[in-house]
N, C-alpha and C positions, 0 to 999 in steps of 0.2 A: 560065690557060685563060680567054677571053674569055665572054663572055655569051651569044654567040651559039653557040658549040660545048655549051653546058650547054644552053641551050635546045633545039637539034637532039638531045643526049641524052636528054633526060627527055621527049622526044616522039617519038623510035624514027625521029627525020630520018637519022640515022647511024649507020655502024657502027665503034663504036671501035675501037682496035688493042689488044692486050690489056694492053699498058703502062700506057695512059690506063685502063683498068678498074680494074685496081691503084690506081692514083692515085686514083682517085675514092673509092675501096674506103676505105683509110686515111684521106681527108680526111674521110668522113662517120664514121670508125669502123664499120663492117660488115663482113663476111665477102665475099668475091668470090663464095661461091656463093649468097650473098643478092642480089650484086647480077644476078649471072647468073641465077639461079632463083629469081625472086622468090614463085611460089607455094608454095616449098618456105620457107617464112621460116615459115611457122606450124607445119609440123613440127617434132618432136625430135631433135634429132642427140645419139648420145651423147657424142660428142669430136670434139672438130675436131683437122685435122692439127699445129694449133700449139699446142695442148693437149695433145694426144698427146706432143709431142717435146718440151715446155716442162720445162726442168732437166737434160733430158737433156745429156750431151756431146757434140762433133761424132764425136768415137768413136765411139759409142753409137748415134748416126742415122747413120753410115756401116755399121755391121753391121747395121743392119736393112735399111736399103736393100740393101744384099751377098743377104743372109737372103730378101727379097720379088725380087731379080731370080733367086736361085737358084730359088725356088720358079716361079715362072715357066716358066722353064727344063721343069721336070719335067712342069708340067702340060702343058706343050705335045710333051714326048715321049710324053705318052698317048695 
C-alpha cells in the first residue's frame, strides 16, 4: 500500500473495500470493529467472535452457525 492511499485513509479522503480494512485491521493488530467503530474502542465487549470460536473445531463452528441460521429461521416465522 503506498503512502498516499494511507494518507487518504486516516483522513476519510476514501472509502476502502472491505478487504483493504481487514488488511489494515491485521497489520496494526486491532479488531475491524475497531477500526470500523472507532467510538465504540472504549466500550466492553465481552467476546469477540474469535474468542468466542478460538479452540473450537471447524465441526463445532459449523453446528452453531447450522443452530444461529435455524434460529433465524423460526424468528422470522413469528
Amino acid at each position: 500500500m503506498n503512502s498516499r492511499t494511507i494518507i487518504d485513509l486516516e483522513t476519510c479522503q476514501s472509502n476502502p473495500k472491505f478487504e483493504t480494512v481487514v488488511l489494515v485491521t491485521k497489520e496494526l493488530n486491532i479488531s475491524v470493529d475497531a477500526a470500523i467503530f472507532p467510538e465504540m474502542v472504549n466500550q466492553t465487549v465481552s467476546k469477540t467472535v474469535v474468542d468466542f470460536f478460538a479452540g473450537k473445531s471447524e465441526a463445532e463452528i459449523e453446528k452453531f452457525i447450522a443452530l444461529c441460521k435455524q434460529a433465524e429461521t423460526f424468528q422470522k416465522d413469528e
